[in-house]
N, C-alpha and C positions, 0 to 999 in steps of 0.2 A: 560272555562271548568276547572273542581278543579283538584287540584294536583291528587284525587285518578285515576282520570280516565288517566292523562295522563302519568303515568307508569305503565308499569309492571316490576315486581320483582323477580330475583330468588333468592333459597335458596343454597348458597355453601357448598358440603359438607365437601370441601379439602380445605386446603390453597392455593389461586390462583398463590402461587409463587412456595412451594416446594411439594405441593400437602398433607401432613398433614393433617390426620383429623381432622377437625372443630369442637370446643366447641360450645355446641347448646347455653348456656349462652354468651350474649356479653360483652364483660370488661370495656365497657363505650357509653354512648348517645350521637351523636354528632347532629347538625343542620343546613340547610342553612342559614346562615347569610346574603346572600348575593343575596335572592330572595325576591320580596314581594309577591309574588302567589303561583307559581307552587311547591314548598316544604319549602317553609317557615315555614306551621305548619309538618310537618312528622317529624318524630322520626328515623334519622339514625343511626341505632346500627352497633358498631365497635368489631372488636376482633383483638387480635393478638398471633399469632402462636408459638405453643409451644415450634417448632421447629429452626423456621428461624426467627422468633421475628417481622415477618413483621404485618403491619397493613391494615387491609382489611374491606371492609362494608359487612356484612351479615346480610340482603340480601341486594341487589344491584337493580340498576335499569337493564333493558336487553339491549342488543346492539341494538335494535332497539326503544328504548323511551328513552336511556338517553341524546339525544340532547335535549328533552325540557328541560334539567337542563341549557342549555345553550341562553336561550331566548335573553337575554340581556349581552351577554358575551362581555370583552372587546377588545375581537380578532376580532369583527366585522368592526373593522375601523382600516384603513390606515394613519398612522400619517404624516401630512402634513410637508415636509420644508417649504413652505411658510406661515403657519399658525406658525408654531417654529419662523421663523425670523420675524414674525411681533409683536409676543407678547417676543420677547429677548429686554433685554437692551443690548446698546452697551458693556458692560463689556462682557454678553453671547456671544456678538453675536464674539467676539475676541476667546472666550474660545472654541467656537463649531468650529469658524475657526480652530483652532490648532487641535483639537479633528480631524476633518472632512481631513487635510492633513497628518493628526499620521494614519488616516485609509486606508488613499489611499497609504501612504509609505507600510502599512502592505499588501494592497491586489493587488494592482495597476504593471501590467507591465511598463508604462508612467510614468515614477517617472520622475521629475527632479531635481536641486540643491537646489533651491529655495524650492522647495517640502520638500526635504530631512530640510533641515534648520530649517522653520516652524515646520516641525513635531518634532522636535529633543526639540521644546520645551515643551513639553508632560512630557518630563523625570524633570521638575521641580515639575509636581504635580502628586508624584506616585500612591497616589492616585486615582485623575481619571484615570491614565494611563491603572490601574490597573482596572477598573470600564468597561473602553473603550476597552480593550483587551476582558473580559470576553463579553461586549456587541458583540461582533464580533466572538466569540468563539475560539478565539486564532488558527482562522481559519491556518494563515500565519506560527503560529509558529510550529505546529505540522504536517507540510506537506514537504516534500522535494521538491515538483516542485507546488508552491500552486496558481500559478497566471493561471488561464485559469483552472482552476480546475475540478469538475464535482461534484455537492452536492445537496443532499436531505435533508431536512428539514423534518421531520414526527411532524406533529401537528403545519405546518407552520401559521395556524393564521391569523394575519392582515399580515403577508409576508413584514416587515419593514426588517428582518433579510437579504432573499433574494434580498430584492430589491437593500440593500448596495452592497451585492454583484456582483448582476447582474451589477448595474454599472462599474465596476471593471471586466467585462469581464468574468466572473466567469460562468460555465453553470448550471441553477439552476431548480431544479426539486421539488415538493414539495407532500408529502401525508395532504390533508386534506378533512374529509367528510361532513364538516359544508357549505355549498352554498354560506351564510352568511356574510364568513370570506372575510377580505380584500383581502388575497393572489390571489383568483379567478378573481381578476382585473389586477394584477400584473402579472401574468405567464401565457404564453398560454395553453390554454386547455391540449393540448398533452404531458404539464410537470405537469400535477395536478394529481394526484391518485386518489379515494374516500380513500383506504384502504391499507395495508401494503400489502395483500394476492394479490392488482392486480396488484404489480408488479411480471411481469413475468421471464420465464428461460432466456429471451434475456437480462436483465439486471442483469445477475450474472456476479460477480465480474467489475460493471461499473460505482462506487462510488468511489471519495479518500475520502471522506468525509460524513459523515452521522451524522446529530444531532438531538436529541431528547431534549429541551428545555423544559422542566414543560411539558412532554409528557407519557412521561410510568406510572403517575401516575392516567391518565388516561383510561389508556387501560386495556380492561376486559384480556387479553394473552399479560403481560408484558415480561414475560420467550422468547414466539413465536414471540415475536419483536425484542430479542435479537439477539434471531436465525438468522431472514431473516436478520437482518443487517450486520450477517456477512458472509451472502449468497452473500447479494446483493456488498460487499466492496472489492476493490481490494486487492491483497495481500499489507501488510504494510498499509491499507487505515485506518483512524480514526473516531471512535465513537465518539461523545458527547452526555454524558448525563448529564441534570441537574435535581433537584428533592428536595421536603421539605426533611429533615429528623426528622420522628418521636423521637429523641431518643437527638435532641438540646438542648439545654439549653432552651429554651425561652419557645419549648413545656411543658418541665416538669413544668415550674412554671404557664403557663398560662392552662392547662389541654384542656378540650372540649373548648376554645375560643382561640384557637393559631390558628393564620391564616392561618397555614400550614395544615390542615385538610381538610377545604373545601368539605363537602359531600353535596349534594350527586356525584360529579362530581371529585375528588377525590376519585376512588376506594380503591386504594391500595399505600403502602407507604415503601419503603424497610428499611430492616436497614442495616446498614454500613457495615460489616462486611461481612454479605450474600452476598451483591451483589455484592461487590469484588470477592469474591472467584466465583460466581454465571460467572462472566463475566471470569474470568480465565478457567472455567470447559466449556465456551462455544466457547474457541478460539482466546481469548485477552490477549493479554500481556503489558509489557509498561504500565500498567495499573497506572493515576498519579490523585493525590484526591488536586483540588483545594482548597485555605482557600478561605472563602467566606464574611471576615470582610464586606462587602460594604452592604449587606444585611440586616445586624442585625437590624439597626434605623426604617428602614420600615417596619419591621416586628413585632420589639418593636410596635411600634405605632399602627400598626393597630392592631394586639392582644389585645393592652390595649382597642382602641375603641370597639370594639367588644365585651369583657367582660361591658365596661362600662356604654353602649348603652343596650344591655343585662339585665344584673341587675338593670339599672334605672327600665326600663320597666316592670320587671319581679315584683317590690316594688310598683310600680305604681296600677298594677294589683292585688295584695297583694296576689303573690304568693308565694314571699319570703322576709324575712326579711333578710337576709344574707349580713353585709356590706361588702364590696368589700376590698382585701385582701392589705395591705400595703408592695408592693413588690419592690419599689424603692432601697432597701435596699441590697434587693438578685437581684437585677438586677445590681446592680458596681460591685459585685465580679463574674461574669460568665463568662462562654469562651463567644467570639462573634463571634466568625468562624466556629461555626457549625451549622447554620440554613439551608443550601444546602446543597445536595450533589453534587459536581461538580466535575465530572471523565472523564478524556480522556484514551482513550487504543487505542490499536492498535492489527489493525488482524494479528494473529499469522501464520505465514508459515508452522511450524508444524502440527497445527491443520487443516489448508489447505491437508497436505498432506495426516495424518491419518484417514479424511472423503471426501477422494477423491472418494468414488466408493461408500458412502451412500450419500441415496436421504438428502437434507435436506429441513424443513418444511418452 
């Protein structure tokens, strides 16, 4: 079946972040890169707001057909330890040891000396340390009582995140409405959501912990996601959000082929500044903006394949002649810590107290 049939489209008339109205002209054309069928040839036009500077697809696919953007997505598999340790060399398989007891010191009630020791050699490679904290969402560090915890995952995936922690004891709840995804193997039914909206009144305030990993830039009510997480988190409980940002370095040089884009399945993109204040105005505080050096080289990379792969094809076709831009140059001098946005806050008591008697969505 062609791409046209299996979406429908609406037309925004507001900005889905601040609600601004909408330039009917879009301020650039983006593409799935990363389909060979279902929207491979469609033309997704972008804009962004004149207000809150966020990036949004107008039009968009609808909450009911934009999972075919997700056919072949990479959250459908559960990444194996034993398929990791069989294709490790022994150098890896040393390093993932260290890595793997640096995690159970950070999540683990059962720690022991030996434990403690192993992990302790983490702190030689600050780098991965630093790589391996973020993989785990700096679960340990941002929580006062963090071992036995209670966490939701929203756009849990293949559920490798949960799973480390369920090992570790950790009680893990997860929203994902893909079938698909690995996590629906990994958690029992009665901790899987379809949707943000089906968690209900009995889980207010029954979260320390809530992460949204490469999630809100999915969601058609990025805002009402904000919301219910801090409906659903206990007081002092923590957010994570992680997300491309439109406004990196790598964007401006790479345009419509930076991989932080991703439409059709990337609707919306914040920018920096808004969504700080965005999460301050909705009950967060402690609000901390991770660097995110570890990102940059794969992001380099695949941008560049994607323009590159791109333009051959595009010459091949002879539909342009346009040789591909010699950027190696302006790529040594740019920041490399801003390709994510990586933000922990914490729910505010105050704001607990001054929407104590309104409903929240």
């Amino acid at each position: 079946m062609g791409a046209e049939f299996q979406f429908k489209l609406e037309r925004l008339e507001n900005c889905p972040i601040c609600g601004f109205e909408a330039e009917e002209k879009p301020d650039f054309i983006l593409h799935d890169f990363f389909s060979d069928d279902l929207s491979a040839n469609i033309n997704w036009y972008a804009s962004i707001c004149r207000v809150c500077k966020s990036y949004f697809l107008n039009p968009r696919p609808t909450v009911d057909t934009v999972l075919h953007a997700y056919k072949d997505y990479y959250t459908h598999t559960v990444t194996s330890d034993a398929v990791i340790k069989h294709q490790s060399s022994i150098r890896k398989a040393i390093a993932r040891h260290i890595r793997d007891t640096y995690v159970k010191c950070k999540l683990s009630h059962e720690v022991y000396l030996w434990d403690i020791l192993i992990g302790t050699l983490a702190f030689l490679s600050p780098k991965r340390r630093l790589i391996t904290d973020i993989g785990i969402r700096y679960a340990a560090r941002f929580l006062s009582r963090p071992f036995k915890a209670r966490v939701l995952d929203i756009g849990a995936g293949s559920g490798d995140y949960l799973n480390t922690l369920q090992k570790y004891g950790w009680q893990c709840y997860a929203v994902e409405p893909d079938m698909r995804c690995g996590v629906h193997s990994l958690l029992p039914s009665a901790n899987i959501f379809p949707s943000i909206d089906s968690l209900g009144a009995e889980l207010e305030s029954a979260f320390d912990l809530i992460t949204l990993s490469h999630t809100l830039e999915h969601l058609h009510d990025p805002v009402g996601a904000i919301k219910k997480c801090n409906f659903l988190l206990k007081t002092s409980g923590r957010i994570w959000i992680d997300i491309p940002n439109p406004n990196s370095s790598l964007a401006s040089i790479f345009g419509e082929f930076w991989r932080g884009f991703e439409a059709p399945r990337h609707l919306i993109l914040f920018e920096k500044n808004y969504l700080l204040g965005l999460l301050k105005a909705l009950g967060f505080d402690n609000i901390n903006c991770i660097s995110r050096p570890d990102v940059f080289d794969f992001m380099e990379r695949r941008s560049r394949e994607i323009m590159n792969s791109t333009m051959s094809e595009m010459r091949k076709q002879e539909k342009s002649h346009k040789q591909l831009p010699n950027i190696r140059s302006k790529i040594e001098k740019i920041d490399r810590s801003s390709e994510f946005l990586t933000i922990v806050a914490e729910k505010s008591f105050n704001y607990l107290v001054s929407c104590k008697d309104k409903p929240i969505r």
